[in-house]
N, C-alpha and C positions, 0 to 999 in steps of 0.2 A: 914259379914262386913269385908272390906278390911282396913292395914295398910300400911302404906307407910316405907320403911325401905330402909336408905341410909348407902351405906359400902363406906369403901377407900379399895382402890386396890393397889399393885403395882406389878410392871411384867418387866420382858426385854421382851423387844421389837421384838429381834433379828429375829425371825423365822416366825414371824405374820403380816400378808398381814395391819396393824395397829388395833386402836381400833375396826371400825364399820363393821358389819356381812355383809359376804358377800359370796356370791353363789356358789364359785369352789376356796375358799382360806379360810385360817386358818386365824381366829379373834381373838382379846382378847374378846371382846363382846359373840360373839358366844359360848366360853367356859364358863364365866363366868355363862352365862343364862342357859347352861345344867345344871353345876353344882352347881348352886342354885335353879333352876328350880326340881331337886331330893331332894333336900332339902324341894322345898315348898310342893312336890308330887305333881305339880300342874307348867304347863308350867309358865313364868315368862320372860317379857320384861323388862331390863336394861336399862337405860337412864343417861348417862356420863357428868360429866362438863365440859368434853374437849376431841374433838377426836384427838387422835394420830395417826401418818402415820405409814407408814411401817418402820422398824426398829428403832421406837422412845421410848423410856423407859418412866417406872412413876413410883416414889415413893411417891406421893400423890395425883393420882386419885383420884375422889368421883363420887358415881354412885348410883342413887336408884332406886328402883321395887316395886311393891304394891302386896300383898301377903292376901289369905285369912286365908293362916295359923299362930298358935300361937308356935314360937319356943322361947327360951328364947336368947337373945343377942349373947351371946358366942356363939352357936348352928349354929348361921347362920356363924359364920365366921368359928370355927375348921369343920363343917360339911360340906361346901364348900371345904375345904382346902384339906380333905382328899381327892374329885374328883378333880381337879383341877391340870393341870401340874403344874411338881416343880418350872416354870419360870411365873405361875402368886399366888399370896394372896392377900386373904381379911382377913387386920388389923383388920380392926374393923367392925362393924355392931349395928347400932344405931336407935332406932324410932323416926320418922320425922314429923312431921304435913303433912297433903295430898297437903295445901299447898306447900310447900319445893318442888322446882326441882331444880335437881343437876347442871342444865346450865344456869337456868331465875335469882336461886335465888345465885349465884356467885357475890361478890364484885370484886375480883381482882384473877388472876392466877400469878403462879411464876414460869418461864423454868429454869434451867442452861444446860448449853454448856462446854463440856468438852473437852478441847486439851492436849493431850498429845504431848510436844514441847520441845524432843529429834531427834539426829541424827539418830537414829539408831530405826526401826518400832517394834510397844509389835507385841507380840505372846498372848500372857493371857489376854488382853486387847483389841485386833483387832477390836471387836462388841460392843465396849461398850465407847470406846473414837475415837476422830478424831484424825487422828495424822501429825501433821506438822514439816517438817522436820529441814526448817531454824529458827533464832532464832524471837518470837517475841515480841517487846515491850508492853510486857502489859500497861503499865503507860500510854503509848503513845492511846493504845486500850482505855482504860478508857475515858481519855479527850475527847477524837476525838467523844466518844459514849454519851457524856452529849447533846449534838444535839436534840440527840433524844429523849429525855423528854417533856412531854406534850403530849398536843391534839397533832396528825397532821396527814395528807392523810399522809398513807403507800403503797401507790401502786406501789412505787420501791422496794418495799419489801413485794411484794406479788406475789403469781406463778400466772402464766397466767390460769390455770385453777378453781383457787378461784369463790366461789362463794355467796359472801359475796356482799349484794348491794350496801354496803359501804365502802371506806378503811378507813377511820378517826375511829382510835381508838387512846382511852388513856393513854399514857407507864407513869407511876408512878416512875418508877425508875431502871437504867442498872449501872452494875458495875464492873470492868474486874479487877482480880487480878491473881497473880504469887503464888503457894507454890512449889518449888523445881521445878521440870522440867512441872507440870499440871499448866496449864493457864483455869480461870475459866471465864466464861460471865453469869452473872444472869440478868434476866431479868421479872418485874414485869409489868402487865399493866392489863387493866381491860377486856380485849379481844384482844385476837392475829388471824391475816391472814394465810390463807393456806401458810404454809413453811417462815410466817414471821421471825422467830428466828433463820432458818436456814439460810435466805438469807441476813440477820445483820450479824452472826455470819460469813460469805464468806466477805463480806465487812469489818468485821472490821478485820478480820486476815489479808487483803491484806495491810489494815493501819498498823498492827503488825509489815509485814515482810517489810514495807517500799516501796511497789509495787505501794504505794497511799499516797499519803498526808493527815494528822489529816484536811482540809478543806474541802476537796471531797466530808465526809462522807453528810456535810449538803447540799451541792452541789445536791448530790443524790436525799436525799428525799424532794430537794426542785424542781424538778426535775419529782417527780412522774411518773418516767419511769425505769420501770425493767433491760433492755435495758444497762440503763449506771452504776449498782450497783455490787457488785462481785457475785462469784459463789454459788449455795446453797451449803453450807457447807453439808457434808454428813449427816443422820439419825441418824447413831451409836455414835453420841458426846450429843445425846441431852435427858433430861430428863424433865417429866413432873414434878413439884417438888410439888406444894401446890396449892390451892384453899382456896380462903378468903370466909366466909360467915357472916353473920349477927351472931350476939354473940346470940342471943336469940335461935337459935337451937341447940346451946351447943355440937359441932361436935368436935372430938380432928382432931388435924393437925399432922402429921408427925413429928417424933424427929429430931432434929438436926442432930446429931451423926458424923459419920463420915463424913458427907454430907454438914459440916457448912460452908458457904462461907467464906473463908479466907479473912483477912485484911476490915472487913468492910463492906458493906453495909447496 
C-alpha cells in the first residue's frame, strides 16, 4: 500500500538548469528524486507546486511523491539531507492524503525579488540578488504596482515561450519596500506565467529609476503585449517564498526570519 508524502524544499538556484529533470543538465528535481528515491530503496517521482527556472531560488517549495515505504517523518527529511548537495534541503516531510497534489491542491504562491540598489556591484551576493546601480524609488515602485491587482490577462508579462493556455491569472497582492540599500518586490497570486515575476519586476525597476512613468505600468498590461513592458529582470533576484494550501492538510509554511518582508505587506 502506498502513501503519499509532501516535503518543503528549499535550494539556491544558482548552478541548476531550474526545478524540472532534464536529460544533459543538472535539476533540483533530479537530485531530489535520487536522493529520496535511496531513502524510499525504491525509485520515487516528485511532483512540485511550482516549477522554477534556472537560477531561481526557493525557500518554500512543496513537493510530494507516493512511497511504498514506512520511514518515520524526520527520516525522510535528515535521510534525504545527508545525500543531497549542501545547496538543496528538505525542511520538512509530512503525510498527505493521496488526494493532496502539490500543484492542483495550492490556494495561492508568494515570489519576492530582491535588488540590491547600491553604486558599487556585491561580490558575496552576485547569485543571489539583482543589482541596480542607479537610485530607485521604491514608494514610487509600490504605487505604480497596485495596477496590477486582481484578475487580468498577463500576457505582457509573460515570455513568449510560455505555455500556459491562459494568461488571466489572480495577483492577490504586490508590495515594494526599501530597508537600507535592498529594495524588496513580493508578490502574491494564485498562479504565476513563465518568467512573470521577473518580467514585472524589469518594468517596475524602470518605473524605480524613472526611465518610465508610475502610468506606463497599467498601460502595459492593458496592452497585453510583451513587446512594450521592461526587461526580464535577471534569475538571481528571485525567490520562491511559500505556497498556501487548504488548512485541513496541516502543512507548516516557512519561518519568517530573516526573510520578513519589511514595512508591510
Amino acid at each position: 500500500m502506498t502513501q503519499r508524502i509532501a516535503v518543503g524544499v528549499e535550494y539556491d538556484g544558482g548552478r541548476y538548469a531550474g526545478w524540472q529533470r532534464q536529460a544533459e543538465a543538472v535539476s533540483v528535481q533530479a537530485e531530489l528524486e535520487r536522493a529520496l528515491g535511496v531513502v524510499a530503496d525504491h525509485p520515487v517521482t516528485i511532483t512540485c507546486g511550482g516549477r522554477t527556472d534556472a537560477g531561481v531560488h526557493a525557500l518554500g517549495q512543496v513537493a510530494h511523491f507516493d512511497t511504498r515505504s514506512r520511514r518515520a517523518m524526520r527520516g525522510w527529511a535528515l535521510g534525504a539531507n545527508r545525500l543531497l548537495p549542501a545547496d538543496i534541503a528538505v525542511t520538512w516531510a509530512a503525510p498527505v492524503p493521496a488526494g493532496f497534489h502539490a500543484r492542483y491542491s495550492a490556494l495561492a504562491r508568494t515570489y519576492r525579488y530582491v535588488i540590491l540598489n547600491r553604486a558599487v556591484r556585491p561580490a558575496l551576493l552576485r547569485r543571489r540578488v539583482c543589482w541596480v546601480h542607479r537610485p530607485l524609488d521604491a514608494g514610487g515602485m509600490h504605487a505604480a504596482a497596485q495596477c496590477l491587482v486582481g484578475e487580468h490577462d498577463f500576457s505582457a508579462f509573460r515570455a513568449a515561450e510560455c505555455q500556459s493556455p491562459t494568461a488571466t491569472r489572480r495577483l492577490e497582492r504586490i508590495a515594494v519596500a526599501r530597508h537600507d540599500d535592498t529594495v524588496y518586490i513580493e508578490v502574491k497570486a494564485n498562479a504565476f506565467l513563465h518568467h512573470m515575476v521577473r518580467n514585472v519586476a524589469g518594468s517596475l525597476i524602470a518605473v524605480g529609476t524613472g526611465d518610465r512613468p508610475a502610468a506606463w505600468l497599467g498601460d502595459v498590461l492593458a496592452g497585453r503585449d510583451r513587446r512594450l513592458a521592461g526587461i526580464t529582470a535577471p534569475a538571481s533576484g528571485l525567490y520562491f517564498l511559500r505556497i498556501d494550501y487548504p488548512g485541513e492538510f496541516r502543512l507548516p509554511v516557512p519561518p519568517a526570519g530573516p526573510w520578513a518582508m519589511i514595512a508591510g505587506a
